[in-house]
N, C-alpha and C positions, 0 to 999 in steps of 0.2 A: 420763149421769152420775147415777151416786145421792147426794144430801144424805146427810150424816152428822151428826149434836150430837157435837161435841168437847169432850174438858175437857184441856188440854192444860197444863203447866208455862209459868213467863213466855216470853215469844217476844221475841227480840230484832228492834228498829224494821227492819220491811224493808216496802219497797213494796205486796207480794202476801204477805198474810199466808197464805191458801189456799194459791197456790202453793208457798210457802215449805213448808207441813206436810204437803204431798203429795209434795214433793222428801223429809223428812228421814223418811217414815214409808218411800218407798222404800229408804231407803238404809238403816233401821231394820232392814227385814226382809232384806235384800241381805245385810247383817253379819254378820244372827242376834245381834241384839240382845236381852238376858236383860229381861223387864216387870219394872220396880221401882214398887213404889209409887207412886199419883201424892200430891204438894203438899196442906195441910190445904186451899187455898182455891185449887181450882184456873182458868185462864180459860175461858170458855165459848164455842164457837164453831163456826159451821156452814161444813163446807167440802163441795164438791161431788168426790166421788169416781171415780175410773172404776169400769166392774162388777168389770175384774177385782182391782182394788186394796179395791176394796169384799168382794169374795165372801171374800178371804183375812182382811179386818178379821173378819166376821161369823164364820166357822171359827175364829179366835182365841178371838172372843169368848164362841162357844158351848162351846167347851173349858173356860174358865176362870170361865163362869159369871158374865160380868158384859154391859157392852153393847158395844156397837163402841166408840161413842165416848171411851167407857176406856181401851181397849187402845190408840187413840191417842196418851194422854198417857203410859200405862204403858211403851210401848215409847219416846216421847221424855223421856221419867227414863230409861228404861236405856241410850240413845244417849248421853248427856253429861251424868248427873248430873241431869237437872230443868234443865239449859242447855246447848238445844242451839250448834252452833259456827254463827258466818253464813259462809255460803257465799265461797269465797275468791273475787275479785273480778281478772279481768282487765284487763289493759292494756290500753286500747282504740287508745291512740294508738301503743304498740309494736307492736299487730297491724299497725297501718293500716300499718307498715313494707313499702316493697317492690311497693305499690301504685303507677298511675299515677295524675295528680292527679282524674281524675272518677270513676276508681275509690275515691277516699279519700274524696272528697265523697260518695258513694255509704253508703261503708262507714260514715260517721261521722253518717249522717244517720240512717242505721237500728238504730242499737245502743242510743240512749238509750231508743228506743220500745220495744226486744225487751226492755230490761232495766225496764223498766216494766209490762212483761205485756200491749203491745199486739199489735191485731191490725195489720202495716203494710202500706200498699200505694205499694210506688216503684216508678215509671216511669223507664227510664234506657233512650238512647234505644241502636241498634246501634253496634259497634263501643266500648261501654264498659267491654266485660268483664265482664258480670253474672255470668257461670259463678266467675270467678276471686275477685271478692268474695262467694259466696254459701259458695266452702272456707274463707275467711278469716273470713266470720260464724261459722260451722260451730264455726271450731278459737276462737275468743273464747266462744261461750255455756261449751262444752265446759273451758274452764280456769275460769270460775267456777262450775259444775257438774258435776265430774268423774263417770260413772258413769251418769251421766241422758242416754240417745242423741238423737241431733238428726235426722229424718228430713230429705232432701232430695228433693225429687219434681219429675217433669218429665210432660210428656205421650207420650215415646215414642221408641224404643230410639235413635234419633238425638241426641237432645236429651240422654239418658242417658249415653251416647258421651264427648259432648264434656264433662261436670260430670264424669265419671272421668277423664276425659285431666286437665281442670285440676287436679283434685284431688291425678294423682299428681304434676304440674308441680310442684307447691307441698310437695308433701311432701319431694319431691327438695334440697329449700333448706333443711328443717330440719335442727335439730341432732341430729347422728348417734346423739349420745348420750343422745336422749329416746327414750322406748319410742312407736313407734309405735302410730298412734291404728286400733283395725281396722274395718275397713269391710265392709258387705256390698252385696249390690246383689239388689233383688226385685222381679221382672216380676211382671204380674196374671195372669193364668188366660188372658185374651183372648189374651196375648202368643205362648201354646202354642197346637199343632194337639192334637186329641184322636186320636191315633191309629188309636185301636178304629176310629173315627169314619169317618175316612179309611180305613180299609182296609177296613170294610166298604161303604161306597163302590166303592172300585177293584173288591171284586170282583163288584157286579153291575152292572157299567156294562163295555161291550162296545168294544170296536175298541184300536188302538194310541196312542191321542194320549195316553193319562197314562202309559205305560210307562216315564216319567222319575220322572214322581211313584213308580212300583211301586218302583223301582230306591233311590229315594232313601229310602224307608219304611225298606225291607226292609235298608241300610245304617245305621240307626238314624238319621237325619236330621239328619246335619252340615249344623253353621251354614258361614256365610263364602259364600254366594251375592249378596250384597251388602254394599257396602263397610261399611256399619255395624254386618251382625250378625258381619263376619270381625273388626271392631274389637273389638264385645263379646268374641266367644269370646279374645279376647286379657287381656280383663277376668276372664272365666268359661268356664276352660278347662273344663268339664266341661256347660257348655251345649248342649242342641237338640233339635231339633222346633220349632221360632218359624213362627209366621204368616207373617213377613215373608220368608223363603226360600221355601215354597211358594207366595206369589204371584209370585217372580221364574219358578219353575220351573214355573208352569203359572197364567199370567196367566186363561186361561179359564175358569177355574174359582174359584167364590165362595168363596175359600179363608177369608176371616172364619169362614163358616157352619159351616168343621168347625175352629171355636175350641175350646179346654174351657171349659162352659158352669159357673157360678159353683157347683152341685153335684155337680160328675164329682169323683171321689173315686179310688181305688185304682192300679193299676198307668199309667194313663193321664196323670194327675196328678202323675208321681214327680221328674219334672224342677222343676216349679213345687215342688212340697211339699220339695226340697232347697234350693232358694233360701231359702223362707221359715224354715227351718229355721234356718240360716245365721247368719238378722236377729238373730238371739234375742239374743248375748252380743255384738253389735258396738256402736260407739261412733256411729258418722254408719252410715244405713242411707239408699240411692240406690235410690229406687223409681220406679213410673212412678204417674200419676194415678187410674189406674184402680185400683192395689192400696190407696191411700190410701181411696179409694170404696169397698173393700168393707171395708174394718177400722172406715170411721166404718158403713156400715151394719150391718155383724155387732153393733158395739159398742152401737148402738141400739136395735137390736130385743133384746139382750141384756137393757138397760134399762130399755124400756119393756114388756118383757113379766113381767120380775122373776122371770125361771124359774131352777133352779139348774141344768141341762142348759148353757141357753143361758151364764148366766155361767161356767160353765166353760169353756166354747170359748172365749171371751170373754179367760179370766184366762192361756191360752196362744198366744189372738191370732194375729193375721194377723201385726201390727208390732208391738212392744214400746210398753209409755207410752214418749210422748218428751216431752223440756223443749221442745222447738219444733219446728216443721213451716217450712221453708224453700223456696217452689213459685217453680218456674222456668217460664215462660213460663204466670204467673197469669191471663192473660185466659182461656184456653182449661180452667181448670178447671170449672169450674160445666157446660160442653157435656160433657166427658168422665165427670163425676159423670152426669152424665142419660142417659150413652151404655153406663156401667156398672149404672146401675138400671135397665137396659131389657133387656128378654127378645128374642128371636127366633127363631125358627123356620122352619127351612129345609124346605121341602116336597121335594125333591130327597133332601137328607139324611134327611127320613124315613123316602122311596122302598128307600132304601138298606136300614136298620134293618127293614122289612117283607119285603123280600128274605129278608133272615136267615130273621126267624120263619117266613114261607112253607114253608123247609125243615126247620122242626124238626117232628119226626115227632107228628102227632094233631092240629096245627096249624095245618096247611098250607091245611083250607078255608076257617077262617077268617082268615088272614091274606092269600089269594087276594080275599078280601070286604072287605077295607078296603082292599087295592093299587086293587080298583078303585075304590071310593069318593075313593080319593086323585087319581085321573088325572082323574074327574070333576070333582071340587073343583078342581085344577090348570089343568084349560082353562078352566072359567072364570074363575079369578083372572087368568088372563092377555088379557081378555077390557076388563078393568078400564082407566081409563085413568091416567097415574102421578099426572097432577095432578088426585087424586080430588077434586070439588064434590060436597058433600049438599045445597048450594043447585041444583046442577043435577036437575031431573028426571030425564033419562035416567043420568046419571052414580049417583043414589040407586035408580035401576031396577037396575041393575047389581051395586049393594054389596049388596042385598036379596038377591039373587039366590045372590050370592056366601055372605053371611053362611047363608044356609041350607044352602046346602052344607059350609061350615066347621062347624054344628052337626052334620050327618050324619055328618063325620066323626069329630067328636066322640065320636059315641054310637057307634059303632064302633068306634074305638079302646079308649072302656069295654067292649065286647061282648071286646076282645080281652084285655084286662087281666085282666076277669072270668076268661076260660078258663083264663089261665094259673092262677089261680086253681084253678080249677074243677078241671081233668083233673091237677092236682100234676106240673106238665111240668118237667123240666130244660131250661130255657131261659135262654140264655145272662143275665147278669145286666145286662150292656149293654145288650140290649135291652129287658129289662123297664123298668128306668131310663130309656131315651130313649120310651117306649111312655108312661110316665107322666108325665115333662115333658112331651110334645108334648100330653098332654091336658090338665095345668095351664095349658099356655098358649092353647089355644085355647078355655078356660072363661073364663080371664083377658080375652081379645079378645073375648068376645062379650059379656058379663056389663056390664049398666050399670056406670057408676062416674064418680066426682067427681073422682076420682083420678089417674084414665089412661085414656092415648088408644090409640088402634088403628091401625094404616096397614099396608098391602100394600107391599113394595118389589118391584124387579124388578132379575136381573143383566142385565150387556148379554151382546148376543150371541144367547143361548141364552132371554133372557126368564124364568129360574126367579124363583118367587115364593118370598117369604119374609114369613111376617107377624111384623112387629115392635107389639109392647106395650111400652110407654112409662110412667115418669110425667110430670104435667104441672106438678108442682114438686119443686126438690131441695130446698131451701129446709128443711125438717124434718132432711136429713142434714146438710148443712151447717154449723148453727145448734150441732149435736152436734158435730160436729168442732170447732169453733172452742170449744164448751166441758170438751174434753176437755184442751186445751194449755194452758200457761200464755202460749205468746208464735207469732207465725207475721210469716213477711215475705215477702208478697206480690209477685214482683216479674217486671215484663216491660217489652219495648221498647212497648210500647205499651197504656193503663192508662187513661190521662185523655181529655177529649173536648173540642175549646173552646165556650167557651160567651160571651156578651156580656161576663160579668163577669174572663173567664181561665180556664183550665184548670180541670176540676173532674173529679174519682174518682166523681163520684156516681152513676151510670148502672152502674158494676163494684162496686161498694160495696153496691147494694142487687141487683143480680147476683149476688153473690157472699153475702151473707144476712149481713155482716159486721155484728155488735151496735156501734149508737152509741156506747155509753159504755169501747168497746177501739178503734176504729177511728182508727189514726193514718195520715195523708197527708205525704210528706215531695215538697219542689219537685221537678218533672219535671226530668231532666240530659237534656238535648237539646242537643248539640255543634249550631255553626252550621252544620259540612258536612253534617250529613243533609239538610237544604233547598236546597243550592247548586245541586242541578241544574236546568237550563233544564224551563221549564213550557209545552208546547208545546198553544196551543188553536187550535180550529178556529176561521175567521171566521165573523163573526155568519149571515152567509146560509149556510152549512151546517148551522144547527141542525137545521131540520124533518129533513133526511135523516139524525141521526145520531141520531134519539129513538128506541130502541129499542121494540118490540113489547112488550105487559103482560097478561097476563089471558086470557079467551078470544081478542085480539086476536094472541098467538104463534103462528103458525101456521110449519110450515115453509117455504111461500113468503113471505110476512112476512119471518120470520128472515134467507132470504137475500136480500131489494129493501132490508131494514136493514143487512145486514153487507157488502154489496157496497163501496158505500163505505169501509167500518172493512177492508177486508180492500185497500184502495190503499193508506191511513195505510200498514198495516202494511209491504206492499213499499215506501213512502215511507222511513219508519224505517229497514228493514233495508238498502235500499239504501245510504242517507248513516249509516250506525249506525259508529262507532268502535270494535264488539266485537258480542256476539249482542244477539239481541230476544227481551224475554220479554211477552207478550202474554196477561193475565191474565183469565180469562172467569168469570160466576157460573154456571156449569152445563155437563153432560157436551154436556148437545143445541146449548149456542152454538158450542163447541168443535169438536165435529163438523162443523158445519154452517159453520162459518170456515173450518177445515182444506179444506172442499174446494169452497170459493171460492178459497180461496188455488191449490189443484191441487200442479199440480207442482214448487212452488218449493223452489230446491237448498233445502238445510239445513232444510229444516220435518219440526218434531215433535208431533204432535198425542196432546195426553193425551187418555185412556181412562179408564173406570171399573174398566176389563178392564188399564189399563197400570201399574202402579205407578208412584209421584211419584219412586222411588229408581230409577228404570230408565230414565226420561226425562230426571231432573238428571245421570246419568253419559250417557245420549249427546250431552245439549247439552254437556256440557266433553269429551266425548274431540272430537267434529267442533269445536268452537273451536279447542281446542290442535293438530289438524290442520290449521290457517290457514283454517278456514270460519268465516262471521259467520251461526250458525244460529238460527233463529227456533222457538220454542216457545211453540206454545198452550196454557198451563195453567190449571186449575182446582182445585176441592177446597183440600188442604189446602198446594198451593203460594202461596197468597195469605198463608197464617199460619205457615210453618216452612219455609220453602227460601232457604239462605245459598248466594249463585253468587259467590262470590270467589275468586278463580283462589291457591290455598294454596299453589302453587309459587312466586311472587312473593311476597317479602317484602314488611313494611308500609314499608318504607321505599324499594320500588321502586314503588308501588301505583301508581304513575301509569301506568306498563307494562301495567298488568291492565285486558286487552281481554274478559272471557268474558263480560261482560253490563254495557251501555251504555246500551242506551234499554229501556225499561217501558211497554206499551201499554195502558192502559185504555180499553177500549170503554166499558161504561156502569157506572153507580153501582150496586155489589153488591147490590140488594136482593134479598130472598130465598135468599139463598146458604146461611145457617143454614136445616136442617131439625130441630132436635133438637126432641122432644116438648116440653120444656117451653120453647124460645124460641114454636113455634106458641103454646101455653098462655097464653104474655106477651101476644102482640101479642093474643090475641083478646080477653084478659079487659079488656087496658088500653089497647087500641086501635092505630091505625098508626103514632104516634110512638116505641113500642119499635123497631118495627123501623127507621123511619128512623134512629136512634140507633146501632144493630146494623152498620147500612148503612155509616155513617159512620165506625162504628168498624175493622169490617173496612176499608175505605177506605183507614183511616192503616197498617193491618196493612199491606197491598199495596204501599202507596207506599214503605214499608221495604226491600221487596225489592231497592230497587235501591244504595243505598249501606251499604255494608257496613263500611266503615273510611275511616280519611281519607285524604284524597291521590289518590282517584278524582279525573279528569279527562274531558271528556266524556260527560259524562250529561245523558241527556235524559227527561220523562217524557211520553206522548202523552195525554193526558184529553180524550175525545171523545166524552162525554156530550152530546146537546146540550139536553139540560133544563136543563143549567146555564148556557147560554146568556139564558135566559129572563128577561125582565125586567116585572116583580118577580121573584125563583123564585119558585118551587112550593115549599109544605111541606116538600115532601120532599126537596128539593135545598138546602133555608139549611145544614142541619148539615154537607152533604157542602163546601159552599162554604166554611165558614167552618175544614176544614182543610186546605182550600188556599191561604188566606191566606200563611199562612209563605212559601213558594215566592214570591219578590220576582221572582227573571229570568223573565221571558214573551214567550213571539213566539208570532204568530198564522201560519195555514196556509191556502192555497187546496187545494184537491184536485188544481189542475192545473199547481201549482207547485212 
């Protein structure tokens, strides 16, 4: 945001006087409103601008020969005379029409604070219809400020999915004869495969396993391989290429890795650049997390570098200014902002891009000289172990080793850049572009910084490494977003954390970089059936055997003399379970290593790193609805986004809904977040972040199981046995105190 000195005509009494002159300069220039004169004494006042609302003030002002903040007043005299009109004011209680009642409570709780200019964060817990009040906020900002768009954002094309189905649900019931409000909807860059990418790929990689993937390029890459991008393309009949179909159609492959990376530009980019195109004249714009991530960062560095390049890009944007930002499932923003300011590079995808050059003619021996430099670098990073220590000696022997190699290739890569240079080669422009990111980022990764961190990942399967750069706070972008808006309303089934005194936001408040003096909290709507189900613990003499493995002490026999037991619970569960078993693990290695303790038991589904979450939730409901009670080992992100409520039963048969009964928790999530800046947390402020993280994810999980009300039969297994412990541990009060709620409890023998 850039400060401006305004001298503006009198302003009529509104809450946000800022807000207020940034809405009417919008709609000033929206008009083509004529500058009249301003007032002999006019008010003086500093409002904070975006770049791009700012770079069009200063092009005025340099035209007309006076300062910005003139052209302010001058265009509010030529909107209305020297008085502008106040914003016409919606009906708060005729929207709330047509709601259910905790929906209303919902709705009524968060309008005063939006209409206030705060930032808010409400908790409401499943089954309350957050998607359905967030269209109904949507369409109330939108009639007291016609013209100014309302972004709506979610974390991802599922969640997106369902905020368009409500959306159109609702629009369906309005009056026929009001002009429909238009909408767009804009994925991030992550959301695309980069085709070049992929296809140069396919073609130097040998045998028949991607000949689905060739098939599917080369037909221009129709969505509808899974149930939610067939739903999109019903949203956006002109969508495709998405990530999320070529991880169905070729799980083996690191399909992230050939994302479009945040400056792939041109023919590759054309799907994404229509969408956003789109945004530009709609009224509510349906994005996902990550596009909102790169509009507050483009809009930032705009800002703080004060370049007119940059505010140009800036003043035709990613998103449009909007009057509010409305995020749906808000815990998960702050991990997805740090998962979009983060770089990665795929050594594999390199491999690929060096291929090419290899064969461009005068070339070919230098890029024979970095292929191998790269297969070097490659066996050692795979050399590495995942859970890198630089407390460990041998493990810091190792990254040493590695890190030298990643600079040789470095300078290699310049050796290659150079040439092209050098000899004025016609090479493809793909590769020059991927030739020069991959050497920003491994300058980025080797290079000291206070900044950001470094780590090696690994895919399963195949082992390819990929180095991911990181920052270790968002907190700078964040702080920007929330000063770009006049209002935002935070909102998820899961927000607050209990504490001695009640509930309290404060652990996602300061997560979230949320400024004290906008920050509103409205009470948690937590219906009493989300706690109804039986709380099934282990007896006291079970503890010792159910304390999971920590630290250098995980080892994989470890893991399985710990999950032996956890893996009876679970055929205990599934046995007596009234519908399937969902068995929720913090890691791909517990998962695996459960999966085949368990063996051959019918109906088991063991996620993968390699399996998508959307390929495993459609087998566990087609074998249910086959009359199987199937058990699935999940991880990742089925702890924070996976709804198993059988949609063919209505809410008023719910009691019938057998697809998921009982919820097995083996042990207290700790370490499940890897994002750069939660490590960043814990280390700078020590282990009670993460305890906190722990406890939070915790109530995420325990959500999974009650979905709506009038479930019967539910049971949840919590088989920690830290929490056995008396006194606890540190690190088990916070996970205890949100199991308080859960009143029904019986205890379990192993051999009963």
């Amino acid at each position: 945001m850039k400060n401006i000195t305004c001298y503006t005509p009198t302003l009529p009494e509104v809450a946000n006087r800022s807000a207020y002159v940034r809405a009417q300069i919008e709609k000033a220039l929206s008009a083509g409103a004529h500058l009249k004169p301003l007032p002999p004494a006019p008010l003086r006042l500093t409002v904070s601008m975006p770049p791009a609302l700012a770079f069009q003030l200063e092009a005025i002002a340099k035209a007309q020969g006076v300062a910005p903040g003139q052209v302010v007043g001058m265009l509010l005299a030529g909107l209305g005379g020297g008085s502008p009109t106040v914003p016409k004011r919606g009906d708060a209680e005729a929207d709330a029409a047509g709601l259910r009642r905790e929906q209303q409570q919902l709705f009524r709780a968060l309008v005063p604070h939006l209409e206030g200019g705060r930032i808010v964060l409400a908790e409401a817990g499943t089954g309350t219809g957050k998607s359905r009040v967030l269209a109904k906020t949507a369409r109330h900002l939108l009639t007291r400020r016609p013209g100014v768009p309302v972004i709506i954002t979610a974390p991802a094309i599922h969640n997106l999915v369902h905020l368009l189905q409500e959306w159109t649900e609702l629009a369906r019931g309005e009056d026929p004869s009001v002009r429909p409000l238009r909408t767009a909807t804009v994925l991030g860059r992550g959301q695309f495969i980069d085709r070049e990418a992929l296809g140069a790929f396919l073609r130097t990689t040998e045998g028949k396993e991607f000949l689905q993937v060739a098939h599917w390029l080369t037909e221009g890459c129709r969505p509808g391989l899974t149930a939610d991008t067939a739903r999109l393309a019903e949203h956006l009949p002109g969508v495709s290429g998405l990530v999320a179909d070529l991880k169905v159609l070729a799980p083996q492959l690191p399909a992230d890795r050939f994302a479009l990376a945040p400056d792939d530009q041109g023919e590759a980019a054309a799907p994404y650049m229509a969408l956003r195109d789109a945004a530009q004249d709609a009224s509510v714009i349906f994005c996902t997390h990550a596009m909102v991530a790169m509009h507050a960062i483009l809009q930032r560095r705009a800002s703080s570098r004060d370049d007119a390049d940059e505010a140009r890009e800036a003043q035709s944007g990613i998103l449009p200014a909007a009057q509010a930002y409305l995020v749906d499932e808000a815990h998960q923003l702050e991990d997805n902002i740090a998962s979009t300011a983060s770089r990665g590079l795929s050594f594999v995808a390199l491999k690929a891009v060096l291929g090419i050059a290899s064969q461009t003619r005068g070339l070919g021996d230098v890029a024979a000289e970095v292929l191998q430099t790269l297969a070097r670098t490659m066996d050692t990073l795979e050399q590495l172990p995942d859970d890198l220590d630089h407390s460990n000696k041998r493990h810091q022997a190792l990254w040493n080793k590695a890190a030298s190699r990643l600079s040789d290739l470095h300078d290699h890569l310049s050796s290659l850049d150079a040439a092209i240079d050098r000899l004025k080669l016609q090479v493809d422009p793909y590769v020059r572009r991927q030739v020069r990111r991959a050497g920003a980022i491994l300058r980025a990764g080797l290079a000291p910084s206070t900044m950001n961190t470094t780590r090696v990942s690994f895919s399963p399967i195949r082992r390819w490494p990929t180095l991911e750069v990181g920052p270790k706070s968002v907190r700078h972008i964040l702080e920007h977003l929330w000063s770009s808006v006049d209002t935002a309303a935070l909102v998820s089934g899961t927000l607050f954390l209990p504490t001695d005194a009640g509930y309290s936001a404060g652990y996602m408040a300061f997560k979230l970089a949320i400024p004290k003096d906008r920050l509103a909290e409205t009470p948690p709507i937590q219906p009493g059936w989300i706690t109804s189900p039986k709380l099934m613990l282990p007896a006291a003499g079970l503890g010792p055997n159910l304390v999971p493995p920590s630290g250098r002490d995980m080892t994989e026999a470890s893991m399985k003399l710990w999950l032996a037991p956890v893996a009876k619970v679970v055929q205990r569960a599934a046995q007596s379970a009234y519908g399937g078993t969902l068995v929720l693990m913090s890691g791909y290695d517990r998962a695996r290593v459960l999966g085949e303790v368990m063996g051959d038991w019918p109906g088991l589904i063991v996620q993968s790193s390699s399996t998508p979450l959307e390929q495993c939730r459609d087998s566990f409901i087609a074998l249910a609805r086959a009359g199987e009670r199937p058990v699935w080992i999940a991880t990742g992100s089925a702890w924070t986004g996976l709804d198993l409520r059988d949609t063919m039963i209505p809410d008023d048969r719910a009691h019938e809904d057998r697809l998921l009964s009982d919820l097995v928790l083996p042990n207290i999530p700790f370490g499940a977040l890897q994002t750069s800046t939660h490590r960043a947390r814990t280390v700078a402020f020590g282990a009670h972040f993460e305890f906190m993280q722990a406890a939070f994810l915790l109530r995420q999980g325990l959500g999974r199981l009650m979905r709506r009300p009038g479930l019967v039969r539910r049971r949840i297994w919590m088989l920690d046995g830290r929490l056995l412990v008396t006194p606890p541990a540190p690190s088990a009060r916070q996970s205890l105190r949100v199991l308080l709620p859960y009143k029904q409890r019986e205890t379990f023998q192993l051999g009963t």
